[in-house]
VOPAGU-2260 file (C-alpha; in pm, 1 decimal, decimal comma):
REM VOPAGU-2260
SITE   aa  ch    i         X         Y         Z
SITE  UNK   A    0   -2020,8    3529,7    6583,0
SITE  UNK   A    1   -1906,8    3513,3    6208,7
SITE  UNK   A    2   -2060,7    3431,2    5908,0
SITE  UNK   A    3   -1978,0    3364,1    5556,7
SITE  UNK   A    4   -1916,1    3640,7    5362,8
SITE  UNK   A    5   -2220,1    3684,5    5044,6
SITE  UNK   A    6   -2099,2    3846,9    4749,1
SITE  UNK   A    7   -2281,8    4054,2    4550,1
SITE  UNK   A    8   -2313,0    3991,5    4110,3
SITE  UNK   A    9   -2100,2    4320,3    4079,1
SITE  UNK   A   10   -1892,6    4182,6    4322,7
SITE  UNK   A   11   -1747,6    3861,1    4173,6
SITE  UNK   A   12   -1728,5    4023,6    3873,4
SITE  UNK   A   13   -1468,3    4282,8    3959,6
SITE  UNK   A   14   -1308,1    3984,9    4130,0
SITE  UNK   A   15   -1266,3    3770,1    3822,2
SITE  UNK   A   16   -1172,2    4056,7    3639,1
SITE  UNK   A   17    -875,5    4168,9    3874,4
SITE  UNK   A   18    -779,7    3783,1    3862,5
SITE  UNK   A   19    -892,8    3679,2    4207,7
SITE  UNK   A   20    -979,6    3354,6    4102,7
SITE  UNK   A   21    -696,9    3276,9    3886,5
SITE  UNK   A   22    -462,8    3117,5    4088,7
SITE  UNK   A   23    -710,1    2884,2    4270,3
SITE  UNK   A   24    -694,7    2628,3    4027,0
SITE  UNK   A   25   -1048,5    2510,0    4083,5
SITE  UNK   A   26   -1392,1    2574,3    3900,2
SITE  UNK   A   27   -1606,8    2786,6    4045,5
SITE  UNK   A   28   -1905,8    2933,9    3997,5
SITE  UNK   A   29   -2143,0    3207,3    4230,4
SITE  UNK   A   30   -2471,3    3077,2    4337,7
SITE  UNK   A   31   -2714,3    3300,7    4563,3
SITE  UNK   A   32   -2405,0    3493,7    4692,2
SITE  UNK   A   33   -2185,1    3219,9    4765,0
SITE  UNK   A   34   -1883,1    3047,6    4566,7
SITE  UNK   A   35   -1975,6    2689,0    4456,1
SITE  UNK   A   36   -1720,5    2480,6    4362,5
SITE  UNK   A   37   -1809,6    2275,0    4036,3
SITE  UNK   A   38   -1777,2    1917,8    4014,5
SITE  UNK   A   39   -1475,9    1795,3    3794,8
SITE  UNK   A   40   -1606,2    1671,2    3447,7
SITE  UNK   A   41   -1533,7    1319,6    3373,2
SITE  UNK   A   42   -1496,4    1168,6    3026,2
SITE  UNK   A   43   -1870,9    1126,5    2965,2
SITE  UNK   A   44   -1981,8    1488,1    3067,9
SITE  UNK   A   45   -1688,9    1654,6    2828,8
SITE  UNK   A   46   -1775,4    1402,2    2531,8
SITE  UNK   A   47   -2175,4    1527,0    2584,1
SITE  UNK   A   48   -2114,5    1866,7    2652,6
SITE  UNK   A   49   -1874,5    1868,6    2277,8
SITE  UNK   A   50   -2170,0    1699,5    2081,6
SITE  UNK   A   51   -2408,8    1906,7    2197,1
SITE  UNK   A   52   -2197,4    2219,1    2170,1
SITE  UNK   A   53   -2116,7    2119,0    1810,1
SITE  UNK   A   54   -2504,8    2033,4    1706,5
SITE  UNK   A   55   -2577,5    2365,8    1841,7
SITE  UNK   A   56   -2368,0    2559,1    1660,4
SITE  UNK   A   57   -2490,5    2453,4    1349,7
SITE  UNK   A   58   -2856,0    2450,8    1467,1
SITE  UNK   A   59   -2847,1    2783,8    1687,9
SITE  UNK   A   60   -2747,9    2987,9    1350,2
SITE  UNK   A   61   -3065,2    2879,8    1160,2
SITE  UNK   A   62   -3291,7    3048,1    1419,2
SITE  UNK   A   63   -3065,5    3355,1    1450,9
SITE  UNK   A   64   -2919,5    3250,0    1746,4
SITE  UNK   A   65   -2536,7    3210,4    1868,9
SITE  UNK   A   66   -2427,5    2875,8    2051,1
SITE  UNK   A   67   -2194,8    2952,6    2388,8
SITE  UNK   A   68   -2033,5    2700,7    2589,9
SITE  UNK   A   69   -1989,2    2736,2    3001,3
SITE  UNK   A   70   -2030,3    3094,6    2943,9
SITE  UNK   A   71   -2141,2    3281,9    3285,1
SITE  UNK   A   72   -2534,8    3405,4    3267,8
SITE  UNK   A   73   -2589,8    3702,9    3485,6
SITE  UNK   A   74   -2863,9    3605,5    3770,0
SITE  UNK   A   75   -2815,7    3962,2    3937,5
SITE  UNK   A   76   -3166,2    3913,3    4080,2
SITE  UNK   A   77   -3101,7    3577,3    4267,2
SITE  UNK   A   78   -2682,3    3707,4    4359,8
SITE  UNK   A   79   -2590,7    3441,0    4130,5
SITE  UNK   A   80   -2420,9    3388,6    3749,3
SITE  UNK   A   81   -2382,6    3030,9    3684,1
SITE  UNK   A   82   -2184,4    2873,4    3383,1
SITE  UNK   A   83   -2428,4    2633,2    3192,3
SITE  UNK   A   84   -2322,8    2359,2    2951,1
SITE  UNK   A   85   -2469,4    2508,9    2681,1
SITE  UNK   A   86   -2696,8    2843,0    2585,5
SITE  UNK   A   87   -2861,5    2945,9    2276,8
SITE  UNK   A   88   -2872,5    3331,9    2294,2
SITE  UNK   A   89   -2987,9    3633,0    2113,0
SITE  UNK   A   90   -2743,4    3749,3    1787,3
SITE  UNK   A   91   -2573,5    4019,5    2003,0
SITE  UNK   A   92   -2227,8    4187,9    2116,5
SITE  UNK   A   93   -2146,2    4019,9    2457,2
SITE  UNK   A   94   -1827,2    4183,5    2466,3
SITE  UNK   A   95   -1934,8    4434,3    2729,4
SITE  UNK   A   96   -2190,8    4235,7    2913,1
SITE  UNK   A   97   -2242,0    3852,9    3007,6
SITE  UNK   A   98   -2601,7    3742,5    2881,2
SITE  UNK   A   99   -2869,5    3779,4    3141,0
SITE  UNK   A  100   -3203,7    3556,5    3153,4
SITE  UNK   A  101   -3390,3    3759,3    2851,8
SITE  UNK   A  102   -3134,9    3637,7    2628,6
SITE  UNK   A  103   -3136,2    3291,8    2674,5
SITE  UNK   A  104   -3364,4    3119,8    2399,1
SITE  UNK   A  105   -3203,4    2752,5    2561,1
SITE  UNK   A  106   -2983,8    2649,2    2860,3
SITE  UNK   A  107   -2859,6    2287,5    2834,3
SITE  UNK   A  108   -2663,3    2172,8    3166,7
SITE  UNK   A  109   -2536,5    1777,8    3159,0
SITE  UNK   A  110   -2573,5    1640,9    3486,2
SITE  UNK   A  111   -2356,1    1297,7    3550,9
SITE  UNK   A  112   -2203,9    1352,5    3880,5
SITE  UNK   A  113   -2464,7    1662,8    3982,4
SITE  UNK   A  114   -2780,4    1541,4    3894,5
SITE  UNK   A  115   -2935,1    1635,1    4256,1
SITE  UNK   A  116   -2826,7    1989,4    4276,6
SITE  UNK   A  117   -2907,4    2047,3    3869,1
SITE  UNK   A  118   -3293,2    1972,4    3934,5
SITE  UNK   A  119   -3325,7    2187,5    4276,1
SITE  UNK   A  120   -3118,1    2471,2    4303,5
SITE  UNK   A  121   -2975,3    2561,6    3954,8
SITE  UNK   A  122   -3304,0    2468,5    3795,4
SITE  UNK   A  123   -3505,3    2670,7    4012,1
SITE  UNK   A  124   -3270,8    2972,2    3948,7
């Protein structure tokens, strides 16, 4: 009997680094210990996904906060690090870490095509 092989937070993150995922050519993301491949963005999600991005970055720095775009957020607890639209996080170095859930002040994900999953899974996560 086989199963599908779970990978841990550390995990994927030693993969991306080493470049694992680099030649796939496809968007991908780790949700509760398995790779999700993310829907490609059509016209409507990119043009949101810039305004809102661009709104934010003038915005976030009034309340001491940095803008990121589809930046991974570390969900060690739940195996997963998903890449929202948009997150407002705390004024701090995230050159040696990705953000984790205490840093996120916001977390904007556009949902055209993946409305469904957005609400359920990611939104319980």
């Amino acid at each position: 009997m086989s199963t599908a092989l779970k990978l841990s937070v550390a995990e994927y993150v030693d993969m991306t680094k080493c470049g694992a995922f680099a030649q796939i050519g496809r968007r991908i993301e780790l949700i509760r210990g398995e790779l999700r491949e993310m829907n490609p963005q059509g016209p409507v999600h990119s043009w949101l996904v810039t305004a809102l991005n661009n709104w934010s970055v003038k915005q976030a720095n009034q309340y001491g906060m940095i803008a990121s775009c589809r930046v991974p957020l570390d969900l060690t607890a739940q195996e997963s690090m998903p890449e929202p639209d948009l997150m407002w996080l705390q004024k701090v170095s995230y050159k040696e870490r990705h953000p984790v859930w205490q840093d996120v002040q916001l977390a904007i994900e556009v949902a055209d095509s993946s409305l469904k999953s957005d609400l359920s899974e990611k939104a319980n996560l």
